[in-house]
Each structure stands twice: as C-alpha cells, then as structure tokens.
N, C-alpha and C positions, 0 to 999 in steps of 0.2 A: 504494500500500500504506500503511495507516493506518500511522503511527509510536507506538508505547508508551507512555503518560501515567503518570508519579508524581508525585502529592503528597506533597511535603518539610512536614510538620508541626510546626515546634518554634519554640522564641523564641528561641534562639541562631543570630544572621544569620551567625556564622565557621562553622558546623555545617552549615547553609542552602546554604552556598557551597562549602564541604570534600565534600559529597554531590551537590550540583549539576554539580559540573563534571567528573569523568568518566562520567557518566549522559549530558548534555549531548555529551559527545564520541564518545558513540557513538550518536548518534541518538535518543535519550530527549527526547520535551518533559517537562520538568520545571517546576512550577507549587511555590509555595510559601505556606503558611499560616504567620501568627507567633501565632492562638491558637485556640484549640478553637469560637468561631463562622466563622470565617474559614475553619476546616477545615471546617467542616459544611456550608457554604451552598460552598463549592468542590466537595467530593462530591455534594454533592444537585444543581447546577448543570451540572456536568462530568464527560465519562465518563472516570471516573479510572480504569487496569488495578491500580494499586499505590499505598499508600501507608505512605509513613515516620509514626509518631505517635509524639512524644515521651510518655511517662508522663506528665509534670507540665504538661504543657500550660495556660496560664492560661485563664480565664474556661470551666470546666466540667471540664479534666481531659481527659487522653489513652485513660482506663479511661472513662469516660462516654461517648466518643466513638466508640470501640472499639462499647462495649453499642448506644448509639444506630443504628450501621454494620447488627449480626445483627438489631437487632430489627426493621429495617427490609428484614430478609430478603436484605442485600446479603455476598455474598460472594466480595470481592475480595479481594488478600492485602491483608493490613495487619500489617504489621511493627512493633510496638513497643521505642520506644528511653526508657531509663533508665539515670541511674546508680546506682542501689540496685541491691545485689547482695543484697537482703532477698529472700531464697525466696518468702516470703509474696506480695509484690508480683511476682515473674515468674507463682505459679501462679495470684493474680486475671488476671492476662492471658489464660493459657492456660485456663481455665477461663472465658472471655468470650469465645473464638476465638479469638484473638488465630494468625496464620501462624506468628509468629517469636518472639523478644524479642533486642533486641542492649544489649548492656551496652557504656555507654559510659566511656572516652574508647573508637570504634572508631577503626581506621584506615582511612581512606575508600579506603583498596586494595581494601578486601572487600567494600563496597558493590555493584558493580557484580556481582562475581559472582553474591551472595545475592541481585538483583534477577531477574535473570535465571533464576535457578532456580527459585526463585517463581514467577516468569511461566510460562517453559516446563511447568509443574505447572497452569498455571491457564489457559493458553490458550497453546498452542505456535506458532500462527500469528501471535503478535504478535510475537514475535521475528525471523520472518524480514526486518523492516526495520530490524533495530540489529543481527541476530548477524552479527559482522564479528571477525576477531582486534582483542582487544584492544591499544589503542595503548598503548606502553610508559610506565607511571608510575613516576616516581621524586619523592622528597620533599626528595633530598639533593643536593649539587650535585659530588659526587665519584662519578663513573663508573669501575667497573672494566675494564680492558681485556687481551684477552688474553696481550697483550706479557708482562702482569706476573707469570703463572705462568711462562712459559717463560723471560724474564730470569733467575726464580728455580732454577728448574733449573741454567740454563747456572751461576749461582755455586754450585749443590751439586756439580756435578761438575768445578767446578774444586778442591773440596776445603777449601773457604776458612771452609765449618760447624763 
C-alpha cells in the first residue's frame, strides 16, 4: 500500500522539523523544499498527495507557486502557511485555490490532523497506510497523572479547604 507524500515548503528548517516529525511518525514520507524552485521541480518530479507552502517562500513566492500548481491543472491540497494575519493576503490565497491557509506560529499538534482531513477529502485510500490512533504528543515534560485529582479529593474531604 503506497504510503502519503507531503511537501514541507518553507525556509524555516525549526518549522521543516516541528511539521516533519509527527507526519513522519505516522507513516507520512515527508520531502522538504527551502525555496519556491526546489518546490516546483519537487512537484513537477514527485507525486506529491499534499503540500505545506509557506507565503513568503524565496526565489518566486509561495502565491506564484500556488498559481503555477492550478495553472498546471494540478489539484492536490496545498495548504498555505503565513504569518500575516493581512485579510488581503489569506483571500489572494483563496482566490488562487489555495485548500487551506494556517496562520503561523501553529502548533504542530494540529498538523497532522489538518493533513489528514485534507487527504481523506482528496483521496481517502491514501490514508489507509498512516490512519493508525494517533501517538500521544506532548511538548512539555510534566505529565498529568491520575493520582492527582483523586489525592485532591481525598484532602477536600478531609476538610482541610
């Protein structure tokens, strides 16, 4: 069973890596471009299911890239990421096709959902090689455990609140 391809599109390698790796841990190849020819000759080369494109992408822009994708009759999701919260700049998106827009900083907890909802909208048999319960992410290194409500009960009912 073929497994899912997304192109990580941007010039931020922490970004590249923060999106990479739980895509990666659930069965995603993950391929990455750091500028808008790199992404082109990656699309045109590779049959990509999805792809992440920064706005500002160097050398042509993430919006040219985008255009270049429809006029080429291709229509795969392509996600656009930015950090302008400029109206303007989400509706050239959406108004070029654009799937999505994610306003960044995101938190790469949500990646993997929005990846996969996308897909399953654009071809549902490609998920049957990565749709698995998700492995549990955390960013912090203090874990909740259940002791801690119920310690807290036992001192409300010794009255001590």
């Amino acid at each position: 069973m073929n497994q899912p391809t997304v192109l990580i599109a941007d010039s931020d390698l922490s970004l590249q890596s923060m999106f990479r790796t739980p895509l990666e841990a659930q069965g995603f190849i993950v391929l990455t471009a750091l500028d808008s020819n790199e992404a082109r000759n990656c699309l045109s080369q590779t049959e990509i299911d999805l792809a992440l494109v920064d706005f500002g992408l160097p050398n042509g822009g993430g919006l040219e890239l985008l255009r270049y994708e429809r006029q080429r009759g291709n229509h795969r999701p392509l996600l656009m990421l930015a950090y302008a919260k400029d109206q303007d700049i989400i509706l050239s998106c959406f108004e070029n096709l654009a799937d999505d827009f994610i306003i960044k900083p995101v938190n790469p907890i949500l990646i993997l959902p929005l990846v996969k909802a996308h897909l399953r909208r654009s071809n549902p048999k490609l998920l049957q090689a990565v749709d698995k319960p998700a492995k549990p992410y955390t960013n912090t290194t203090r874990v909740l455990r259940p002791q801690g409500p119920i310690k807290l009960l036992s001192f409300l009912r010794r009255g001590k609140c």
